[in-house]
N, C-alpha and C positions, 0 to 999 in steps of 0.2 A: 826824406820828406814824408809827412803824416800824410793819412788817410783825409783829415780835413783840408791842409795847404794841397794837396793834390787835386781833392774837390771843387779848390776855391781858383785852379788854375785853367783847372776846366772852363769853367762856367768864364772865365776871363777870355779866353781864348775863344768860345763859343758866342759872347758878346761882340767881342772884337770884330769877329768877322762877318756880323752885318750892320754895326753900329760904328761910323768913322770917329765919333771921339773916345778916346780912350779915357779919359777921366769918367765921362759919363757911362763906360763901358765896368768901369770898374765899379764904381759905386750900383748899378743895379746889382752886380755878382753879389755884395757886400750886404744888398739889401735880402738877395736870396739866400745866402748863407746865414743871415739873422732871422730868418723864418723857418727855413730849415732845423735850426738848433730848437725853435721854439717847437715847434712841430714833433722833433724826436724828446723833448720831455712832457710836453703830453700825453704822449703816446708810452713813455716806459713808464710814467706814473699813472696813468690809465694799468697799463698791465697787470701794474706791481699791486693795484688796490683789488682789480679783479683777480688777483692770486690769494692772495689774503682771505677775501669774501668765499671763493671758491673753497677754500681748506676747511672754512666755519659751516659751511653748509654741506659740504660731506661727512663732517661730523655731528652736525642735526641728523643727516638721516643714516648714520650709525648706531644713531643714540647717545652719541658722548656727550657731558653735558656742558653747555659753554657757561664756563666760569668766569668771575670777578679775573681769576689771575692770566687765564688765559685770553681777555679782554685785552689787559694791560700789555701783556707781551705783544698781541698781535699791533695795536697801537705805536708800541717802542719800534718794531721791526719796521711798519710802514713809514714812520718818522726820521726814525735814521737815514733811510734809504733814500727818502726823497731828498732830505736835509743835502746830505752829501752830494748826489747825484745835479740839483737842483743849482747848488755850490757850483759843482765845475760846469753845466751849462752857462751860466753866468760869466764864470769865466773866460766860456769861449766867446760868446757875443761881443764880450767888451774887448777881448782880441780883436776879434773882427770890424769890431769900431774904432780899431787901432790906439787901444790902451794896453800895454803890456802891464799885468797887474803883481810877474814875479820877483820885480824889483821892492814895489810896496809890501808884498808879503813878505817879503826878507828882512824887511826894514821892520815891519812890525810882530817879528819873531819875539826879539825881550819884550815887547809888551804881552805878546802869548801868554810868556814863561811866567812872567809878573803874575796874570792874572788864574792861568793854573796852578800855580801855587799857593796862590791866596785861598781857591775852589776847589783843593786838595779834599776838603771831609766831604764835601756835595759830589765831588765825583765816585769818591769813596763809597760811599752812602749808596747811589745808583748800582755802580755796580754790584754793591753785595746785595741791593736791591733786585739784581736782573737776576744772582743765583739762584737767591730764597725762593723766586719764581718759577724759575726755568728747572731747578731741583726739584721742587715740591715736599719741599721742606715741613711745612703746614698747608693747609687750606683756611678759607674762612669760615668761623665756626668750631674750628679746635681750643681746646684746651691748653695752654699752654706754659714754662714759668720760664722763663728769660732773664739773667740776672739777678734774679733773688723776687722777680714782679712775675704775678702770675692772674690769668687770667683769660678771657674767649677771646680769641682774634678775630675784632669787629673789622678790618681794613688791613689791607697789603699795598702799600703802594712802591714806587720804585726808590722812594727816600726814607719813608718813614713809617713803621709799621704800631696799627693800635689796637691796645687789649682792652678789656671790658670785664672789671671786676664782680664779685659778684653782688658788691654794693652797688654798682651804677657805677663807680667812678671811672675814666679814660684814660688811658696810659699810652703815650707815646715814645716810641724807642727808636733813633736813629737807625734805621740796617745796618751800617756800618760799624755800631757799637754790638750787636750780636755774635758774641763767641760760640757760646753752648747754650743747645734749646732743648728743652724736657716737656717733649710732646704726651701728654695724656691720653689721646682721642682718635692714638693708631689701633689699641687693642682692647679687647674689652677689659672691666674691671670687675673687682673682686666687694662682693661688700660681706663685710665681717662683723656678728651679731654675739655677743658672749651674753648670757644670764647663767643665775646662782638658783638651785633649786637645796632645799634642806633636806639631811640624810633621808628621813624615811622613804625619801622618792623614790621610784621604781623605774629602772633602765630601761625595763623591757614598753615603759611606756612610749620612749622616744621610736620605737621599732614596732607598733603595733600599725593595721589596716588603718585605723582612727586617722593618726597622727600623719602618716604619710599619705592619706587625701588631703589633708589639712597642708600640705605642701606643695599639693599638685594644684589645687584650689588658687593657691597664692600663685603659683607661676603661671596657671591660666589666665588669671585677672590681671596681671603684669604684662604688657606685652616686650616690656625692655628685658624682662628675664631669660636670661638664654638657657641658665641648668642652674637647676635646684640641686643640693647635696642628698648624697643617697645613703650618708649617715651624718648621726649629730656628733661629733667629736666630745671627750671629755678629755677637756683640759687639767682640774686639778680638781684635790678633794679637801682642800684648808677651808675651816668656816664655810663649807658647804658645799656642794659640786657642781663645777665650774663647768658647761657646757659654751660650745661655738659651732656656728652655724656660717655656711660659707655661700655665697651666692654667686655664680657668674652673672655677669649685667652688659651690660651696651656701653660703650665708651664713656664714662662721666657719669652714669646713670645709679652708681652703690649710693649715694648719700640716700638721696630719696628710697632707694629701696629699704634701705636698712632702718629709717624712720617708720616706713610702712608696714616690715617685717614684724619692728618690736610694736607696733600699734596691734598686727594681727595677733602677734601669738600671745601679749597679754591679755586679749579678749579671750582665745582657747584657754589659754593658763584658767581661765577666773570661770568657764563653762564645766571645766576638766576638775576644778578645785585643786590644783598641783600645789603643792608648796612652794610658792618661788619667794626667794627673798629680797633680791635688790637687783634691779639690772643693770650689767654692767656695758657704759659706752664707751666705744672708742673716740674718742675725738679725731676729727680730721678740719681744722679751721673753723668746726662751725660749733654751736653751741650744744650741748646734750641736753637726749632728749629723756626725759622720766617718765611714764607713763604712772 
């Protein structure tokens, strides 16, 4: 005998014996044991929400910052738990109103099966959903190419996750279609500047006090620059000499700089009178720039 039919024999017993009808003795236990049940799921979904609130406010005052993703999870956890929980109160109650419900749920087993298998990709989907989260796969805000689509992760959700190109357009990706993701915006980036100076140029210009204020000047006024190169490489000396310039940058942050770069040093180039001849872009999806 359970913990409940044990309860329910009590309170029978306890009726009984100052109440001479038994029917009416049994149906008040009936009524107590359906308030009862009520009672103890208010009471654990009471707890289970003030544990959840409790967890997000120790980590306000740690400083953690509560996230979109960690929104969601905390959401999923509360849901499930009542969901289920919720489930089998109900189940007891209508026990107790004398419905046994484990014949009908046996009977509507094939229809389960029927209908989880038809909900095969959406379950799919959630779950690789609950990884992507619970991993921290990305954040909102990264960069990211997925399939061959790339683009910021505007939205995480538990189905379906959306990127945000840098035309404006929205791209939505099932979770469950995500094999391999090529995160951008875990580490910093590189931006990479080549121009051509003509023979008579002088090396010793790229190495003089001038030039390397002219460096420090630009990574001052940038604040996404993290290190300036502390020489200029010379790549090649065909039809001219080939110089590169290498930037460390902030996650995502070389396009713009390498735009900026070649805007600054063709204004020195043209103060300096350097011989430059054509500068040379690298393309990375976007258009080049000439100054």
């Amino acid at each position: 005998m359970n913990l409940a039919a044990q309860l329910r024999e009590i309170l029978n017993k306890w009726f009984a014996s100052f109440i001479p009808n038994d029917a009416f003795a049994q149906v008040l236990a009936t009524a107590v044991m359906v308030v009862f049940w009520v009672v103890l799921a208010y009471l654990v979904t009471l707890v289970i929400k003030l544990v959840i609130f409790r967890t997000r406010k120790t980590e306000r005052k740690l400083g953690v910052k509560d996230t979109k993703e960690k929104k969601t999870v905390r959401r999923l956890i509360n849901s499930l738990i009542r969901f289920f929980f919720l489930f089998w109160i109900a189940i007891m109650i209508l026990n107790e109103l004398g419905l046994d419900l484990v014949p009908l749920l046996a009977g509507a087993g094939v229809v389960a099966f029927a209908v989880g298998f038809g909900a095969q990709e959406l379950i799919k989907d959630i779950i690789a959903g609950m990884f992507l989260i619970l991993e921290h796969t990305f954040k909102i805000g990264d960069y990211v190419e997925i399939g061959g689509q790339a683009g910021t992760v505007i939205d995480v959700g538990l189905r379906r996750l959306k990127l945000q190109t840098w035309k404006g357009e929205v791209i939505t990706i099932n979770n469950g279609d995500i094999k391999v993701v090529l995160n951008g915006s875990l580490n910093p980036s590189v931006a990479i500047i080549e121009f051509k100076m003509d023979y008579p140029f002088n090396l010793k210009e790229l190495e003089s006090a001038d030039f390397k204020a002219f460096l420090k000047k630009f990574k001052d006024k940038n604040s996404v620059v993290l290190e300036m190169p502390e020489k200029i490489v010379l790549m090649d000396v065909n039809d001219g000499l080939l110089f590169r310039v290498t930037i460390k940058t902030e996650a995502r942050q070389h396009i713009g700089i390498e735009r900026e770069f070649r805007r600054e040093l063709y204004k020195y180039v043209q103060t300096k009178n350097w011989p430059i001849i054509v500068p040379v872009v690298i393309e990375e999806n976007e258009s080049s720039y000439q100054p």
